[in-house]
C-alpha positions as CSV (number, residue, x, y, z in Angstrom):
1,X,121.4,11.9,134.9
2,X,124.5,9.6,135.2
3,X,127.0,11.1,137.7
4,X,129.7,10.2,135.3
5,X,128.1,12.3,132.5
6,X,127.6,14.8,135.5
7,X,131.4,14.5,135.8
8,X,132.4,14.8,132.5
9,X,130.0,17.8,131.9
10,X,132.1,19.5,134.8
11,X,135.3,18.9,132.9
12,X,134.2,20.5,130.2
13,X,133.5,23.1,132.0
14,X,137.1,23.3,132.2
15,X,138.5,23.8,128.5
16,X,137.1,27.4,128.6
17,X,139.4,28.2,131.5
18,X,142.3,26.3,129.6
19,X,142.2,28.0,126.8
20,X,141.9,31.4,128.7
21,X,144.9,30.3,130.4
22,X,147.0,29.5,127.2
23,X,145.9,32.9,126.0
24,X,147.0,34.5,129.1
25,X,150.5,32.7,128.8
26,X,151.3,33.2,125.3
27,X,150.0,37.2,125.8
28,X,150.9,38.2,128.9
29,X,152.9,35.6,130.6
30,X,155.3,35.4,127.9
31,X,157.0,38.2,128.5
32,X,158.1,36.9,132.2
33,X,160.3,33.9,130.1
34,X,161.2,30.9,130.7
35,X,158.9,30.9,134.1
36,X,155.5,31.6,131.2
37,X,155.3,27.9,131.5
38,X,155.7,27.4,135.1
39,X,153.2,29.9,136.0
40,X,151.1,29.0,133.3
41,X,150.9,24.6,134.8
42,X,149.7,26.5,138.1
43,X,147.7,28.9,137.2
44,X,145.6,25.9,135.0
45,X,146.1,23.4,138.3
46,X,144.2,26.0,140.9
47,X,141.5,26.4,138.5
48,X,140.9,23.1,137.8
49,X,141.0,22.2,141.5
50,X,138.5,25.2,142.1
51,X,136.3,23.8,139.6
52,X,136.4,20.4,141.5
53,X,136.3,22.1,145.1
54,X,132.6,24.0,144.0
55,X,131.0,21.0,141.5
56,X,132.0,17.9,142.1
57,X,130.3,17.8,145.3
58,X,127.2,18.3,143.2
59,X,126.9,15.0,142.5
60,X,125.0,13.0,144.4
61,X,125.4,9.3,145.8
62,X,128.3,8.9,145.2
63,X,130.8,6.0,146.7
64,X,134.4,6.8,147.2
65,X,135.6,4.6,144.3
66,X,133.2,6.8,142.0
67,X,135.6,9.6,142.8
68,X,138.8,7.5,141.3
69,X,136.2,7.0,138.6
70,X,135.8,10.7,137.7
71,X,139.4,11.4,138.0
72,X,140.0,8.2,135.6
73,X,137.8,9.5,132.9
74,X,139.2,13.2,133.7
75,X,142.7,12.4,133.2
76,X,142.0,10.6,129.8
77,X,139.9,13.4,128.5
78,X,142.2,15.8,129.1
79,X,144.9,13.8,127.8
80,X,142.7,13.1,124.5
81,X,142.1,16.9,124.3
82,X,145.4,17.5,124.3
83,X,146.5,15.3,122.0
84,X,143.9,16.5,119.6
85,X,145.1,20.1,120.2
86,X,148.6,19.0,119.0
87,X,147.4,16.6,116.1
88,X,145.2,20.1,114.9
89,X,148.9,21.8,114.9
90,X,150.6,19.2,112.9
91,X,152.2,17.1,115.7
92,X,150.8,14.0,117.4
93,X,151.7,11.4,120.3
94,X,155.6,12.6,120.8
95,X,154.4,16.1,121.4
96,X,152.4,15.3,124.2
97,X,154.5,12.4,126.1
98,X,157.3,15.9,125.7
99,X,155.0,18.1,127.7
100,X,155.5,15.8,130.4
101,X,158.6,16.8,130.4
102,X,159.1,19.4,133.5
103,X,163.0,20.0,133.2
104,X,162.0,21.8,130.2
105,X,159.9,24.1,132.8
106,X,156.5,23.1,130.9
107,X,154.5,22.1,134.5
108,X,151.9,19.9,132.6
109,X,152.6,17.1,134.4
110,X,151.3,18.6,137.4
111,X,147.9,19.7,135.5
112,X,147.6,16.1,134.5
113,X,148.3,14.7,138.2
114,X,145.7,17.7,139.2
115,X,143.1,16.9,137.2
116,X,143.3,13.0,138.2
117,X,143.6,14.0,142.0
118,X,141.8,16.5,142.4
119,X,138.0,14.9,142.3
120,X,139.7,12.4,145.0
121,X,140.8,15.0,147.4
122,X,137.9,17.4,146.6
123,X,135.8,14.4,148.4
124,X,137.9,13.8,151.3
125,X,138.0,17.0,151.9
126,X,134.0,17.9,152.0
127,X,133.9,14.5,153.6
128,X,135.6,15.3,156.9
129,X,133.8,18.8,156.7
130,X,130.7,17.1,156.8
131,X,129.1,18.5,152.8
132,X,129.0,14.9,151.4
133,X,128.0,11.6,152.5
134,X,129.6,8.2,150.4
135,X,126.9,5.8,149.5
């Protein structure tokens, strides 16, 4: 199988954990204010860099630039998912270049950067520890 597919199989093993983590913001979270979001962009960030720390390293023969790669086609899925998810509310484009907004406290910014970093430094990282080998 394609290691990209392989890569973008593991980000959507992500959604599931996104959408448990918008549930646990607008239930739970919520109640804590104007920090809901805050906690909310971290929460979503750990996970997603979990998910990269345990699969990504699954791939095999990989090079170093196929890491960019993944984080590429990571960052535009997830930014295509979430534009999708405002579209199916009635919004579109201007919604989603707001979230980036972090004065408002809405930490998506950081998820974004995450999921585009995190495939990078996930290899660098098992790398020096000696768990993958570049092509």
């Amino acid at each position: 199988m394609s290691k990209y597919i392989q890569a973008i199989g593991i980000w959507f093993l992500i959604i599931p954990l996104a959408i448990i983590n918008g549930g646990l913001r607008e239930n739970i979270l919520i109640k804590l204010g104007d920090i809901a979001l805050l906690l909310s962009g971290i929460i979503l960030s750990i996970c997603i860099f979990v998910v990269a720390y345990l699969l990504i390293p699954k791939i095999k023969n990989c090079k170093q630039t196929d890491y960019f790669i993944f984080g590429i086609i990571w960052f535009i899925l997830t930014n295509l998912f979430d534009l999708f998810m405002y579209i199916s509310e009635g919004g579109g484009i201007k919604d989603l270049l707001g979230s980036y907004n972090f004065l408002t406290g809405n930490l998506w910014i950081l998820v974004v950067i995450t999921t585009f970093i995190s495939p990078i430094v996930v290899s660098k990282i098992k790398k020096r520890k000696g768990e993958i080998k570049n092509v």
